[in-house]
C-alpha positions as CSV (number, residue, x, y, z in Angstrom):
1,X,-73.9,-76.3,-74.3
2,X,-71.0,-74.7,-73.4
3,X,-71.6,-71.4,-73.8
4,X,-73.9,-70.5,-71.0
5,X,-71.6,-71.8,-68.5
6,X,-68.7,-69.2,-70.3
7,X,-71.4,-66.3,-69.8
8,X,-71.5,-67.2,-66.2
9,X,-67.8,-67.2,-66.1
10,X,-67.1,-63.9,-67.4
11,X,-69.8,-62.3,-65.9
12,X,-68.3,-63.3,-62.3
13,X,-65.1,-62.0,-63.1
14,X,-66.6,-58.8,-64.1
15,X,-68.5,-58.3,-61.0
16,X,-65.0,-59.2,-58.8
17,X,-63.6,-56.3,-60.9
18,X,-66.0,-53.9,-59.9
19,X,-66.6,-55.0,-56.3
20,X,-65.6,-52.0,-54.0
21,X,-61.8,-52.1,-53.1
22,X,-62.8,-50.5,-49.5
23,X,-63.9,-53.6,-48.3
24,X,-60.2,-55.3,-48.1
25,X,-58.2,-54.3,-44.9
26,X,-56.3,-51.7,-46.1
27,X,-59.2,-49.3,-46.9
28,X,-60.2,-46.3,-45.0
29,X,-63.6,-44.6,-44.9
30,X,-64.1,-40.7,-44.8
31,X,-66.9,-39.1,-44.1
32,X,-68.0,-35.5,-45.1
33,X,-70.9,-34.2,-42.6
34,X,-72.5,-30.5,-43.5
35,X,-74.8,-29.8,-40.6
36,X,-78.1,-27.0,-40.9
37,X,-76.0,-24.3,-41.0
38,X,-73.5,-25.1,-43.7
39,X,-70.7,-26.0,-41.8
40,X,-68.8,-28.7,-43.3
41,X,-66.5,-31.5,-41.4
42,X,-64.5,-34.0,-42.2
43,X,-64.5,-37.6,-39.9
44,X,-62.0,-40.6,-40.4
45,X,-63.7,-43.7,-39.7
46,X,-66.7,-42.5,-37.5
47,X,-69.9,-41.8,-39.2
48,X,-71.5,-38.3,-38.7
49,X,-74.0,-37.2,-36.2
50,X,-77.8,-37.8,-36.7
51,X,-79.6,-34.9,-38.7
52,X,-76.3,-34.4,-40.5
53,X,-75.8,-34.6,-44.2
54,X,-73.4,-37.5,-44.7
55,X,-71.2,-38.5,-47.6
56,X,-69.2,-41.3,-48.2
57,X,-65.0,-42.0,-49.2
58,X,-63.7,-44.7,-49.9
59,X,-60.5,-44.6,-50.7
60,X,-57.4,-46.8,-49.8
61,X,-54.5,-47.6,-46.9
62,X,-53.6,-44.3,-45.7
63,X,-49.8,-43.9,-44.7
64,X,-49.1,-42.9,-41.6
65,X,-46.3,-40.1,-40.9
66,X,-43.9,-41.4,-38.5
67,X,-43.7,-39.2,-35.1
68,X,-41.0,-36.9,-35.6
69,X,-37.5,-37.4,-33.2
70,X,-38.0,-35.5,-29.8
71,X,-35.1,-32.4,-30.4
72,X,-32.7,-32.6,-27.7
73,X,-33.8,-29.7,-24.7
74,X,-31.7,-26.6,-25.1
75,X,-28.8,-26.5,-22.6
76,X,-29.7,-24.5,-19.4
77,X,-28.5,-21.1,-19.0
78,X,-25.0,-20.7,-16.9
79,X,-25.4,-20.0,-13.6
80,X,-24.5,-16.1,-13.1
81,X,-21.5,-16.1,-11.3
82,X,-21.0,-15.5,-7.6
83,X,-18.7,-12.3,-6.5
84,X,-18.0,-11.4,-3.2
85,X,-18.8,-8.8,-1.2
86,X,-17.9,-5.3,-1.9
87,X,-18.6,-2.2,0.0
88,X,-20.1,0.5,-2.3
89,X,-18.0,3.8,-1.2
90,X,-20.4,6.9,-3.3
91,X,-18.9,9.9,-1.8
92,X,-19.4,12.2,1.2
93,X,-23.2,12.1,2.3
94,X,-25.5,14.2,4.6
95,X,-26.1,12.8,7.6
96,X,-25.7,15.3,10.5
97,X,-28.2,17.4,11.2
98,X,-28.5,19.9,14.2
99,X,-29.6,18.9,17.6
100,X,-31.8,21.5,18.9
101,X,-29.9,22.1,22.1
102,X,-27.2,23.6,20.2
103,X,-29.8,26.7,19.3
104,X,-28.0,28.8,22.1
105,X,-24.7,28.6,20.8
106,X,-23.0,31.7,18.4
107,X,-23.7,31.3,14.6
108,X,-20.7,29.3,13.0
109,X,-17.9,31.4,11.2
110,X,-18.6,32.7,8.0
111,X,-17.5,29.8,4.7
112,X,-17.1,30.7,0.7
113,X,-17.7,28.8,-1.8
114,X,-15.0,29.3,-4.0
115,X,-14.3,27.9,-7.9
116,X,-11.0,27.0,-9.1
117,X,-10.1,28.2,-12.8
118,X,-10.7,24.7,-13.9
119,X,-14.3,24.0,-12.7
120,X,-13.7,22.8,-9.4
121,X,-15.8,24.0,-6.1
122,X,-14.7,23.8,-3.1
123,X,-15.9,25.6,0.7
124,X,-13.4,27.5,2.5
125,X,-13.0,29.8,4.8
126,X,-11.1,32.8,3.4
127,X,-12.7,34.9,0.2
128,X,-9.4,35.4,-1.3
129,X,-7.4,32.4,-1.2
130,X,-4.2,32.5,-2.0
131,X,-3.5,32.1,-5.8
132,X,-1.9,29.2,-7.5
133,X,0.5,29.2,-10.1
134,X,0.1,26.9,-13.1
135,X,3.3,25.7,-14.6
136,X,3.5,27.5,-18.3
137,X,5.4,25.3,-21.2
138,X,8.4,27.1,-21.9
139,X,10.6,26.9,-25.1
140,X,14.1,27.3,-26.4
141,X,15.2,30.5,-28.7
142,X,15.0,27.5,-31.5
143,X,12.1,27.1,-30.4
144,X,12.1,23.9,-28.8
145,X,10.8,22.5,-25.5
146,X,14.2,20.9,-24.3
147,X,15.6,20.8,-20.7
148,X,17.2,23.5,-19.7
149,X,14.7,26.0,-21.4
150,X,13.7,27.5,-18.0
151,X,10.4,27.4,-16.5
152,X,7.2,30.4,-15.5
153,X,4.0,29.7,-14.5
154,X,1.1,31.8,-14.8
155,X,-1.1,32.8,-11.5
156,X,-4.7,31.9,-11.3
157,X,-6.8,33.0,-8.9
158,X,-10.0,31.3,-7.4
159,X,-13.8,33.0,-7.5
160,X,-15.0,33.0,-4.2
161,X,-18.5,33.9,-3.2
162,X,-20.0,34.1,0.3
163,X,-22.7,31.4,1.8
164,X,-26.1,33.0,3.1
165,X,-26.2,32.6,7.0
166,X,-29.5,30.5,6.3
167,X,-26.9,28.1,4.3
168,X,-24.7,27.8,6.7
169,X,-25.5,24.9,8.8
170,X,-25.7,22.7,5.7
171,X,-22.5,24.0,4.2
172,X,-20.3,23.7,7.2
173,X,-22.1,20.2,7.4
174,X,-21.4,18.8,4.3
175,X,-17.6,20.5,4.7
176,X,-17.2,18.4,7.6
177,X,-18.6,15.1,6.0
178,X,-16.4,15.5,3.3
179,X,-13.4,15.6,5.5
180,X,-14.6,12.7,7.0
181,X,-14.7,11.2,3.7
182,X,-11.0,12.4,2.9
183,X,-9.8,10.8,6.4
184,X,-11.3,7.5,6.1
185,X,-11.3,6.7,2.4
186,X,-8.1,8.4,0.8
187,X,-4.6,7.1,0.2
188,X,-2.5,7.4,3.6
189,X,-0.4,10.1,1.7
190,X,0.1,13.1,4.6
191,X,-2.5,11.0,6.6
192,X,-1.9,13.5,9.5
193,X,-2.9,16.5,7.3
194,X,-6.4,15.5,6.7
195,X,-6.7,14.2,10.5
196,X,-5.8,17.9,11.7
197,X,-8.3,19.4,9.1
198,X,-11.0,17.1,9.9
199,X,-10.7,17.9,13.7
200,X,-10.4,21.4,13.3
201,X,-13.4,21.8,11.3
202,X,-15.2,19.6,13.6
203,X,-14.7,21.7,16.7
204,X,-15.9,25.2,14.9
205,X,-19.4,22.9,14.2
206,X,-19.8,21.8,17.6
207,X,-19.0,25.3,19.0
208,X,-21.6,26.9,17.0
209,X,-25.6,25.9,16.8
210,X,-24.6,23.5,13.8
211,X,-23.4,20.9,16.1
212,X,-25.2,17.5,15.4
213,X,-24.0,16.7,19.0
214,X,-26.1,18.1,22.4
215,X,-23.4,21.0,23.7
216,X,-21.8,19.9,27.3
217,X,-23.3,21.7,30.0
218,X,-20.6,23.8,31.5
219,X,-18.3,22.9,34.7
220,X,-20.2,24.2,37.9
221,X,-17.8,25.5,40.7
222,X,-17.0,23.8,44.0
Protein backbone atom coordinates (compact mmCIF):
# COMPACT_ATOMS: atom_id res chain seq x y z
CA UNK A 1 0.00 0.00 0.00
CA UNK A 2 2.83 1.98 0.30
CA UNK A 3 4.08 2.21 -2.83
CA UNK A 4 1.74 4.48 -4.57
CA UNK A 5 2.10 7.12 -2.00
CA UNK A 6 6.24 6.76 -2.83
CA UNK A 7 5.30 7.29 -6.65
CA UNK A 8 3.64 10.44 -5.65
CA UNK A 9 6.54 11.43 -3.66
CA UNK A 10 9.17 11.23 -6.12
CA UNK A 11 7.27 12.36 -8.87
CA UNK A 12 6.79 15.79 -6.88
CA UNK A 13 10.26 16.18 -6.28
CA UNK A 14 10.92 15.67 -9.84
CA UNK A 15 8.60 18.27 -11.03
CA UNK A 16 10.22 20.97 -8.19
CA UNK A 17 13.50 20.00 -10.05
CA UNK A 18 12.38 20.94 -13.34
CA UNK A 19 10.07 23.91 -12.42
CA UNK A 20 11.60 27.07 -14.24
CA UNK A 21 14.33 28.86 -12.02
CA UNK A 22 13.07 32.32 -13.60
CA UNK A 23 10.24 32.46 -11.55
CA UNK A 24 12.36 33.05 -8.01
CA UNK A 25 13.35 36.85 -7.52
CA UNK A 26 16.54 36.79 -8.78
CA UNK A 27 15.69 35.94 -12.47
CA UNK A 28 15.64 38.21 -15.36
CA UNK A 29 13.71 37.95 -18.59
CA UNK A 30 15.18 38.91 -22.08
CA UNK A 31 13.45 39.20 -24.89
CA UNK A 32 14.70 38.91 -28.57
CA UNK A 33 12.05 40.91 -31.05
CA UNK A 34 12.94 40.55 -35.14
CA UNK A 35 10.38 42.92 -36.66
CA UNK A 36 9.22 42.54 -40.77
CA UNK A 37 12.24 43.56 -41.99
CA UNK A 38 14.80 41.47 -40.20
CA UNK A 39 15.96 43.74 -37.75
CA UNK A 40 16.68 42.16 -34.54
CA UNK A 41 16.58 43.79 -30.80
CA UNK A 42 17.22 42.87 -27.73
CA UNK A 43 14.71 44.15 -24.58
CA UNK A 44 15.37 43.52 -20.70
CA UNK A 45 12.31 43.00 -19.01
CA UNK A 46 9.72 44.60 -21.46
CA UNK A 47 8.02 42.41 -23.87
CA UNK A 48 8.32 43.37 -27.62
CA UNK A 49 5.99 45.40 -29.65
CA UNK A 50 2.80 43.81 -31.27
CA UNK A 51 3.41 42.29 -34.85
CA UNK A 52 6.97 41.48 -33.62
CA UNK A 53 8.57 38.09 -33.50
CA UNK A 54 9.25 37.50 -29.80
CA UNK A 55 11.42 35.04 -28.01
CA UNK A 56 11.95 34.27 -24.62
CA UNK A 57 15.31 34.18 -21.92
CA UNK A 58 15.27 33.16 -18.98
CA UNK A 59 18.22 33.23 -17.35
CA UNK A 60 19.36 34.30 -13.83
CA UNK A 61 20.28 37.52 -11.34
CA UNK A 62 22.24 39.69 -13.53
CA UNK A 63 25.08 41.68 -11.70
CA UNK A 64 25.07 45.00 -11.94
CA UNK A 65 28.45 47.00 -12.71
CA UNK A 66 29.01 49.61 -10.11
CA UNK A 67 29.04 53.37 -11.52
CA UNK A 68 32.56 54.11 -12.08
CA UNK A 69 34.27 57.13 -9.58
CA UNK A 70 33.68 60.61 -11.19
CA UNK A 71 37.67 61.56 -12.22
CA UNK A 72 38.59 64.56 -10.59
CA UNK A 73 38.13 67.87 -13.31
CA UNK A 74 41.47 68.82 -14.85
CA UNK A 75 42.93 71.89 -13.17
CA UNK A 76 42.15 75.10 -15.11
CA UNK A 77 44.65 76.66 -17.20
CA UNK A 78 46.89 79.53 -15.51
CA UNK A 79 45.84 82.78 -16.02
CA UNK A 80 48.23 84.40 -18.80
CA UNK A 81 50.08 86.84 -16.97
CA UNK A 82 49.54 90.58 -16.95
CA UNK A 83 52.51 92.94 -18.31
CA UNK A 84 52.42 96.45 -18.39
CA UNK A 85 52.33 98.78 -20.84
CA UNK A 86 55.07 99.21 -23.37
CA UNK A 87 55.37 101.60 -26.16
CA UNK A 88 56.21 99.71 -29.45
CA UNK A 89 59.10 102.08 -31.00
CA UNK A 90 59.36 100.29 -35.02
CA UNK A 91 61.58 102.84 -36.57
CA UNK A 92 61.21 106.09 -38.57
CA UNK A 93 57.78 106.17 -40.39
CA UNK A 94 56.19 108.34 -43.22
CA UNK A 95 53.99 110.63 -42.09
CA UNK A 96 54.51 114.01 -43.76
CA UNK A 97 53.32 114.60 -46.79
CA UNK A 98 53.25 118.00 -48.83
CA UNK A 99 50.66 120.67 -48.30
CA UNK A 100 49.79 122.01 -51.57
CA UNK A 101 50.56 125.59 -50.79
CA UNK A 102 54.02 124.82 -50.73
CA UNK A 103 53.77 124.10 -54.86
CA UNK A 104 55.30 127.78 -55.38
CA UNK A 105 58.28 127.30 -53.57
CA UNK A 106 61.99 126.22 -55.37
CA UNK A 107 62.49 122.41 -55.75
CA UNK A 108 64.49 121.08 -52.65
CA UNK A 109 68.45 120.64 -53.04
CA UNK A 110 69.51 117.79 -54.80
CA UNK A 111 70.13 114.28 -51.99
CA UNK A 112 72.27 110.85 -52.82
CA UNK A 113 71.70 107.90 -51.80
CA UNK A 114 74.82 106.59 -50.94
CA UNK A 115 76.09 102.70 -49.70
CA UNK A 116 78.64 102.20 -47.26
CA UNK A 117 81.25 99.25 -48.07
CA UNK A 118 79.47 97.22 -45.52
CA UNK A 119 75.83 97.27 -46.88
CA UNK A 120 74.57 100.24 -45.19
CA UNK A 121 72.36 103.10 -47.09
CA UNK A 122 72.14 106.14 -46.09
CA UNK A 123 70.72 109.84 -47.93
CA UNK A 124 73.09 112.62 -48.05
CA UNK A 125 73.69 115.43 -49.55
CA UNK A 126 77.18 115.35 -51.13
CA UNK A 127 78.03 112.47 -54.09
CA UNK A 128 81.37 111.99 -52.82
CA UNK A 129 81.52 111.83 -49.25
CA UNK A 130 84.43 111.85 -47.60
CA UNK A 131 86.15 108.38 -47.27
CA UNK A 132 86.58 106.52 -44.06
CA UNK A 133 89.42 104.59 -42.97
CA UNK A 134 88.96 101.16 -41.54
CA UNK A 135 91.42 100.21 -38.95
CA UNK A 136 93.74 97.27 -40.68
CA UNK A 137 95.16 94.42 -37.99
CA UNK A 138 98.78 94.98 -37.96
CA UNK A 139 101.48 92.46 -36.84
CA UNK A 140 104.91 92.21 -35.44
CA UNK A 141 108.16 91.11 -37.65
CA UNK A 142 107.55 87.74 -35.52
CA UNK A 143 104.57 87.88 -36.66
CA UNK A 144 102.51 88.66 -33.83
CA UNK A 145 99.64 91.09 -33.08
CA UNK A 146 101.26 92.59 -29.82
CA UNK A 147 101.05 96.30 -28.68
CA UNK A 148 103.31 98.33 -30.05
CA UNK A 149 103.09 96.73 -33.62
CA UNK A 150 101.87 100.07 -35.08
CA UNK A 151 98.62 100.63 -36.64
CA UNK A 152 97.22 101.50 -40.81
CA UNK A 153 93.96 101.45 -41.89
CA UNK A 154 92.74 101.00 -45.24
CA UNK A 155 90.32 103.81 -47.00
CA UNK A 156 86.92 102.89 -48.21
CA UNK A 157 84.92 104.93 -50.07
CA UNK A 158 81.04 105.06 -50.15
CA UNK A 159 78.78 104.54 -53.74
CA UNK A 160 76.76 107.27 -54.11
CA UNK A 161 74.02 107.62 -56.60
CA UNK A 162 71.73 110.57 -57.29
CA UNK A 163 67.70 110.64 -56.36
CA UNK A 164 65.30 111.43 -59.43
CA UNK A 165 63.71 114.95 -58.87
CA UNK A 166 60.29 112.94 -58.93
CA UNK A 167 61.84 111.16 -55.66
CA UNK A 168 62.73 113.83 -54.01
CA UNK A 169 59.91 114.90 -51.88
CA UNK A 170 59.71 111.42 -50.39
CA UNK A 171 63.49 111.08 -49.91
CA UNK A 172 64.08 114.37 -48.20
CA UNK A 173 60.84 113.27 -46.18
CA UNK A 174 61.79 110.15 -44.90
CA UNK A 175 65.52 111.92 -44.31
CA UNK A 176 63.85 114.18 -42.04
CA UNK A 177 61.62 111.51 -40.16
CA UNK A 178 64.61 109.61 -39.55
CA UNK A 179 66.26 112.41 -37.80
CA UNK A 180 63.40 112.89 -35.89
CA UNK A 181 63.66 109.36 -34.98
CA UNK A 182 67.53 109.79 -34.03
CA UNK A 183 66.55 112.95 -31.82
CA UNK A 184 63.85 111.47 -29.80
CA UNK A 185 64.72 107.85 -29.48
CA UNK A 186 68.69 107.56 -29.30
CA UNK A 187 71.00 107.47 -26.39
CA UNK A 188 71.72 111.34 -25.27
CA UNK A 189 75.42 110.67 -26.53
CA UNK A 190 76.24 114.26 -28.56
CA UNK A 191 72.48 115.00 -28.01
CA UNK A 192 73.20 118.53 -29.51
CA UNK A 193 74.55 116.90 -32.81
CA UNK A 194 71.48 115.29 -33.83
CA UNK A 195 69.33 118.45 -32.60
CA UNK A 196 71.42 120.67 -35.10
CA UNK A 197 71.02 118.00 -37.99
CA UNK A 198 67.44 117.52 -37.40
CA UNK A 199 66.78 121.39 -37.57
CA UNK A 200 68.86 121.99 -40.47
CA UNK A 201 67.31 119.47 -42.53
CA UNK A 202 64.00 120.61 -41.53
CA UNK A 203 64.42 124.12 -42.74
CA UNK A 204 65.76 123.01 -46.49
CA UNK A 205 62.07 120.96 -46.48
CA UNK A 206 60.05 123.77 -45.48
CA UNK A 207 61.87 126.16 -47.84
CA UNK A 208 61.28 124.01 -50.72
CA UNK A 209 57.60 122.63 -52.14
CA UNK A 210 58.34 119.44 -49.81
CA UNK A 211 57.20 121.23 -46.77
CA UNK A 212 54.32 119.32 -44.97
CA UNK A 213 53.68 122.81 -43.33
CA UNK A 214 51.54 125.81 -45.38
CA UNK A 215 54.72 128.41 -46.24
CA UNK A 216 54.25 131.88 -44.18
CA UNK A 217 52.92 134.52 -46.27
CA UNK A 218 55.62 137.13 -46.44
CA UNK A 219 55.98 140.45 -44.22
CA UNK A 220 53.92 143.29 -46.01
CA UNK A 221 55.57 146.87 -45.63
CA UNK A 222 54.25 149.66 -43.47
Amino acid sequence: MRKPAVIAAFALAVLLALAPRAASAQATLFYKCTNSRGEVSMQNGTPCAAGMKQEVRRIGEVKTVPVPAKKPEPAAAAAAPVYGDFVLVSGPNMKRMPVPEAATLPPPPPLFQCRTWQGDTYFGESNAPAPRCVPLQVTGIDGSAGLGAGSACEMKYDACTATPAEQLCDAWLRRLDEAEFKLKYASRDDEAGRKAAFESIDAKVKASRCSPVAPEPPAQNP
